[in-house]
N, C-alpha and C positions, 0 to 999 in steps of 0.2 A: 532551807526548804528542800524536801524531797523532790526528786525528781522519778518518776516511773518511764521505765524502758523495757520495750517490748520487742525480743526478736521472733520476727514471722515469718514461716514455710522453711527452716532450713533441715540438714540431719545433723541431731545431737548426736554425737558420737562419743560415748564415756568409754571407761576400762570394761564396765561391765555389760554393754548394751547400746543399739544405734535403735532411732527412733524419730519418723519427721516429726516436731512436734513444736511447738510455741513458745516461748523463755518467757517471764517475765520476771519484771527485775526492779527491786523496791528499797530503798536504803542502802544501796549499795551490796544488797546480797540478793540470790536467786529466790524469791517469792513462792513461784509456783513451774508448774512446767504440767500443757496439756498437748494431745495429739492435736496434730494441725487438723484445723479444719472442724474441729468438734465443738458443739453450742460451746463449753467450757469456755475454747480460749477463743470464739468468736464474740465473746462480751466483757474480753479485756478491751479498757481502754491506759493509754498511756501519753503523757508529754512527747516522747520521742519511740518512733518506729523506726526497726530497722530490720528491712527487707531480705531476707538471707537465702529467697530460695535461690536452688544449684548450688548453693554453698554449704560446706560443713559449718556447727556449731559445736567449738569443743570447749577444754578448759582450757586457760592459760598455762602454759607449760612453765614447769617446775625445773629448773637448773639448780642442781645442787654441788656443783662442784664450779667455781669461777674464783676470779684473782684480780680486783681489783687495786691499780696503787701498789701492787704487790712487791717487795724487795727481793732483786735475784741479782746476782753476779756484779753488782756495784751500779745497780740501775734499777727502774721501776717500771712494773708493766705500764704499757702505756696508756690503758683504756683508768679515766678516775672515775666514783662511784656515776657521778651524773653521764659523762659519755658513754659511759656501759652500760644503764640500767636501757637510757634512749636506745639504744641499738639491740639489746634483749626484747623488748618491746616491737620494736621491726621483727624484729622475728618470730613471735607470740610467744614469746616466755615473759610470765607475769609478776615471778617470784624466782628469787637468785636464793643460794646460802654461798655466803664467800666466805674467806678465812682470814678470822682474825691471829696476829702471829706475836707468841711471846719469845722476846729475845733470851738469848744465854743469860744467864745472869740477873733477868727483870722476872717481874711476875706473873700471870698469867688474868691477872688483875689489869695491869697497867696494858699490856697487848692490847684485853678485848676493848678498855677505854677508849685507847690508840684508834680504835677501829668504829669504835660506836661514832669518834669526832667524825672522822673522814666520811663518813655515810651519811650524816645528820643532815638535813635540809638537802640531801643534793640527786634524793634516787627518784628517779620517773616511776617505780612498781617497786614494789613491798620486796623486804628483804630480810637473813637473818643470817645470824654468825655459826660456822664451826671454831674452833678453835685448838690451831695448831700449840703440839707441844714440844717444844725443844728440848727443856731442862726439866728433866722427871729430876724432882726431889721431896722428902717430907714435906717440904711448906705448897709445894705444887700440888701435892695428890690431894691437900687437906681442899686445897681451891676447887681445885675439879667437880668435888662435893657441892659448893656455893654455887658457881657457874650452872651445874643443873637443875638446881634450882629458884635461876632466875630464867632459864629457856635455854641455856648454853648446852646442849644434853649429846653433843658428839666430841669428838676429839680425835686428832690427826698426830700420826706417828709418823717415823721416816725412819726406815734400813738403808735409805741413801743418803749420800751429799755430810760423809766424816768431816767434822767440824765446823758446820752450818747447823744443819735441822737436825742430826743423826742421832736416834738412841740406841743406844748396846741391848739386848736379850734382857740382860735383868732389871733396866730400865723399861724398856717394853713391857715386862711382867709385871712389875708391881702400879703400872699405870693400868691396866690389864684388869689387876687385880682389886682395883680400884672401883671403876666403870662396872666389874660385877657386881659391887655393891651399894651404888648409886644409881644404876640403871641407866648411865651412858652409854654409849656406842663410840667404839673405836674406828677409826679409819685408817687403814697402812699402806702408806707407797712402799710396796712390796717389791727390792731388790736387792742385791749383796753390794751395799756401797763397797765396803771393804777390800772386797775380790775386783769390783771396776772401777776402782781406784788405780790397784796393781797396773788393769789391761791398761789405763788410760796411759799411765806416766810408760808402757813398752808401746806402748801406740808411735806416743811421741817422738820419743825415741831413734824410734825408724824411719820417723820424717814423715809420719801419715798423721797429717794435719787435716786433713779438707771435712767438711761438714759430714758424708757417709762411715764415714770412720767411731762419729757420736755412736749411730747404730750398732757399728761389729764391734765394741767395747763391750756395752751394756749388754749383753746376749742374754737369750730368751730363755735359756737354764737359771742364769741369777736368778729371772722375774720367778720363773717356778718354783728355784729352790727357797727363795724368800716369801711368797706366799705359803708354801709346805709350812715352814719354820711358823710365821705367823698365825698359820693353822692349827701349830701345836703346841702351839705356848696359852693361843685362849681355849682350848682344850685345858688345858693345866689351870689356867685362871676363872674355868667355867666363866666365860666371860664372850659375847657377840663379837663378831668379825664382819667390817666391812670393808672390802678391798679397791684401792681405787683405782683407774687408767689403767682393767687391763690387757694387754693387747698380745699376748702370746699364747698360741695353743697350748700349749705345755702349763701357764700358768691358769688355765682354763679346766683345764684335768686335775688338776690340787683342786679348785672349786668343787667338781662335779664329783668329786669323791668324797667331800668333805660333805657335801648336802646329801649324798648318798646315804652319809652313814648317821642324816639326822642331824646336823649339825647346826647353830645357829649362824653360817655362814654366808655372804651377801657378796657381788660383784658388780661390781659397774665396769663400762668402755664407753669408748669416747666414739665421735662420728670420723676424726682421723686414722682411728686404726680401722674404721670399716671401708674407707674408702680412699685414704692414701696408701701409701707403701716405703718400702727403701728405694723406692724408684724414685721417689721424689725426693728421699736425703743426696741421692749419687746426680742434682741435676745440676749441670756448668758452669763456671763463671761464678759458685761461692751462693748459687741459688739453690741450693738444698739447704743451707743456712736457716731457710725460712720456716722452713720442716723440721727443727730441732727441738723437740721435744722427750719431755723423760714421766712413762717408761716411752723406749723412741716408739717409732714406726717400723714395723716389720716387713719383712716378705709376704708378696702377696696370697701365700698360700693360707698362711694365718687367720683371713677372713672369713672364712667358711666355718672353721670352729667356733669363733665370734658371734657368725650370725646363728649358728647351731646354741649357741649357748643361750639367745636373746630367747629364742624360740622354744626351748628348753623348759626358760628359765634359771636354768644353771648360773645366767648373766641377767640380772634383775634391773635392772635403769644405765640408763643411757646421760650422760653431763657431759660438759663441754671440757673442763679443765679449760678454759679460755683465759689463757695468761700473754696477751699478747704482746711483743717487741716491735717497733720498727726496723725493716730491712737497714737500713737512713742508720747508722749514729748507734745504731743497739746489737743487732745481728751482727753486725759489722765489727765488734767489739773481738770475736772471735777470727778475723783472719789471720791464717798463718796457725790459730791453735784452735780447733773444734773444742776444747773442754772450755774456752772461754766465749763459747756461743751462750745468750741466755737461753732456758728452756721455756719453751712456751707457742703456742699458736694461739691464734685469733679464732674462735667460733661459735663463740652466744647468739649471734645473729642468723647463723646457720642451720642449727641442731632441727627443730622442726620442721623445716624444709626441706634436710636433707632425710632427716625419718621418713617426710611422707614419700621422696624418691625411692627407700627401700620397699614403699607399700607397693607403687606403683610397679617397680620391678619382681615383687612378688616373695620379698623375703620375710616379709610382716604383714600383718592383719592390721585391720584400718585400727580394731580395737586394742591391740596388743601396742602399735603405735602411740598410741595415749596411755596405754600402762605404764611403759616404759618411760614418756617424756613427762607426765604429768602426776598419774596417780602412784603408784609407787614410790617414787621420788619424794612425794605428797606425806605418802605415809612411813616411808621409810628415816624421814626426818623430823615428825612427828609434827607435823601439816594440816592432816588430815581427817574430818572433812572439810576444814574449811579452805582449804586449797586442793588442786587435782581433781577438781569433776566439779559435774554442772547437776546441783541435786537443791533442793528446798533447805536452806540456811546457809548453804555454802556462799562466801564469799563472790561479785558477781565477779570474776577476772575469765574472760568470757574472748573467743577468739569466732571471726566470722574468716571460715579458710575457701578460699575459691581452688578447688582441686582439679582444676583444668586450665587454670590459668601457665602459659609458658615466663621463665626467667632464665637468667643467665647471670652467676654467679663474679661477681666481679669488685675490685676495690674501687674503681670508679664510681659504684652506686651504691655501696654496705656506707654503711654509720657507724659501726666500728672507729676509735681514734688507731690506726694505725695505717701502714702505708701498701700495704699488700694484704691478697686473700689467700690462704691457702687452697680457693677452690677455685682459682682465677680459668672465668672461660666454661664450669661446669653447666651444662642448660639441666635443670629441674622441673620437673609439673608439679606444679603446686604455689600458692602463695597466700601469705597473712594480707586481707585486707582490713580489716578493722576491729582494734583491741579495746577490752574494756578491764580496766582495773578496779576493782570494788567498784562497779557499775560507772565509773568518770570513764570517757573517752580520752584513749591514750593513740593511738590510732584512729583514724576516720576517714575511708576510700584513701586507703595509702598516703595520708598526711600523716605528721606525727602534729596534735593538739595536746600533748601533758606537757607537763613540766616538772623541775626539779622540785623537790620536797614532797611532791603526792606521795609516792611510796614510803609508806611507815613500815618503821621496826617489827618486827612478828616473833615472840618468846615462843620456843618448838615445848612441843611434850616429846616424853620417851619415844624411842623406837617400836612402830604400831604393829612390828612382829615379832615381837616378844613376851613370852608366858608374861 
């Protein structure tokens, strides 16, 4: 039986436009939408009201970059599909794309299975796969093909981590060259595994173990020179470019030269490199540990071109990379050797929280805030409209944001599975009160009321900026 839900007095706030105005919401998708207070939507009626004035009404924020379950350094991230989607959901993100991963040797067949199992019955909010590519060969590039068309339409590379995930230039190119003619999109952890391989084992070496050392290894030239490289190899493959986590000025200017000159080039960053730093790799006692992430954390100088880039646009959406470890048993794995910290931090619960802290502080526009967490994302994974805004047939995944509400970020109160926050102690303005997923309440005045299994699987189309 339908249920009809009506949100009244708030401000819609989309990528394109703020507007007080009325939601209505029917079969689980958005209905109609009129200005508050006009005959129009003064003669809706509905099963359930819900009250939003002083609140924003936005979309359910799009995470496209998470790691559930995920396989690293002889361990798994800690958050599984159901503990993570609930905790995405605390935070108004309505829809994840995580990554499913083919091993060396297996197919990329058997990966996305792998991962269709682990998701099946257990996500609170709708979700879809990328899928990472280890082993570029013949029989892979022909799959690639299939994969997009059943929705599987991105795919993940890696210049990092020789002997894990790593592919060589002429591997990168012919999957490259693939994706141009399938109409997938590539995504590349942009770094010289190669060359921070060298620094790691002279690292060692000289006894520089401690977790900030992860940092001065990986240096911010790799990230550049490995995005450059990237940049010119789907140049060569006529082929889209989507770059992930990136967090260094230097690899920031490869972008903004490469869209300069026309290019079909794309970047994400993460909410850690806008607001932590190497100040939190170098902190005492084996606790920058918790900060190890790749590409790392930089100097704080780095931020300003970051946010220059959001504001640009040079830097197109904002994801978590939320691959999180416990301090407890996981981080821990690495003392005495930083190369054997896992990589990863905790933060799907955080990302539009701490967005709307960059409005509040003046570095984003309310509406660029939602471009970047929801619409974009939306469309850049081929979502969109039916995820990333609040428009007539869209999906209802529907967020009521109380923008003046105070928090304090902390592991005692996140739903995250893991044992620490990276923003432990941060106070934010702003908070998720209550979420709706294809019009079901998943959230309600700060309760969580979903459950496992509501979020269904979502087949993407192509990239929605692309001739």
């Amino acid at each position: 039986m339908s249920t009809r839900t009506l949100i009244r007095g708030g401000l819609v706030i989309t990528a394109a436009e703020e507007i007080h105005a009325d939601v209505l919401i029917e079969d689980g998708r958005i209905a109609a939408l009129a200005a508050s207070g006009t005959a129009a939507a003064g003669a809706w009626t509905a099963e359930r009201v819900v009250d939003a004035t002083g609140k924003y009404v936005i979309p359910g924020g799009v995470d496209a970059h998470t790691h559930m379950e995920f396989p690293f350094g002889g361990t798994f991230s800690a958050d599984t599909f159901e503990t993570g989607t609930r905790a995405a959901a605390w935070g108004g993100t309505t829809t994840i794309v995580d990554f499913a991963v083919q091993g060396v040797g297996h197919s990329l067949r058997g990966g996305l299975d792998a991962y269709y199992a682990k998701a099946d019955g257990k996500c609170a909010i709708d979700y879809a796969f990328h899928m990472i590519v280890s082993d570029v060969n013949e029989r892979t590039l022909k799959e690639m093909d299939l994969l997009v068309e059943e929705g599987v339409t991105s795919f993940k590379l890696f210049m990092a981590y020789p002997g894990v995930f790593y592919s060589d230039d002429g591997q990168i190119l012919r999957a490259m060259q693939r994706a141009s003619a399938n109409g997938g999109l590539i995504m590349m952890h942009a770094e010289n595994g190669i060359a921070i391989d060298v620094l790691v084992e002279q690292a060692l070496a000289r006894g520089e173990t401690d977790p900030r050392y992860h940092g001065e290894v990986r240096k911010a030239l790799l990230e550049a020179e490995a995005t450059h490289r990237a940049i010119q190899l789907a140049r060569v493959a006529d082929a889209p470019l989507y770059v992930v986590h990136v967090s260094a000025q230097e690899a920031v200017a490869e972008l903004t030269a490469a869209r300069d000159k026309g290019l079909h080039v794309f970047g994400e960053t993460c909410p850690q490199y806008l607001f932590l730093s190497t100040g939190n790799l170098a902190e005492p006692d084996f606790d920058g540990a918790k900060y190890v992430c790749s590409t790392p954390l930089r100097p704080r100088e780095h931020q300003a071109a970051l946010w220059r880039g959001l504001r640009t646009n040079d830097l197109q959406v904002v994801s978590t990379d939320h691959c999180p470890f416990c301090f407890t048993g996981q981080k821990e794995l690495g003392r005495g050797d930083f190369s054997k910290i896992p990589n990863g931090l905790p933060g799907v619960e955080n990302r539009m929280d701490l967005l709307h802290q960059a409005v509040v502080d003046g570095h984003l526009s309310r509406r660029r805030w939602i471009e970047i967490a929801c619409a974009t994302p939306a469309r850049m994974f081929g979502l969109y409209p039916k995820k990333g805004t609040i428009a007539p047939g869209a999906d209802a995944d529907v967020v009521i944001y109380d923008p003046h509400a105070e928090q304090v970020i902390s592991a005692e109160t996140h739903h995250m599975n893991v044992d620490y926050s990276a923003y432990e102690g941060k106070r934010v303005t702003g908070r998720v009160e209550t979420v709706l997923s294809r019009g079901d309440l998943v959230i309600e005045d700060r309760r969580f009321v979903g459950r496992p299994g509501h979020g269904l699987y979502t087949p993407r189309s192509t990239c929605q900026y692309l001739d």
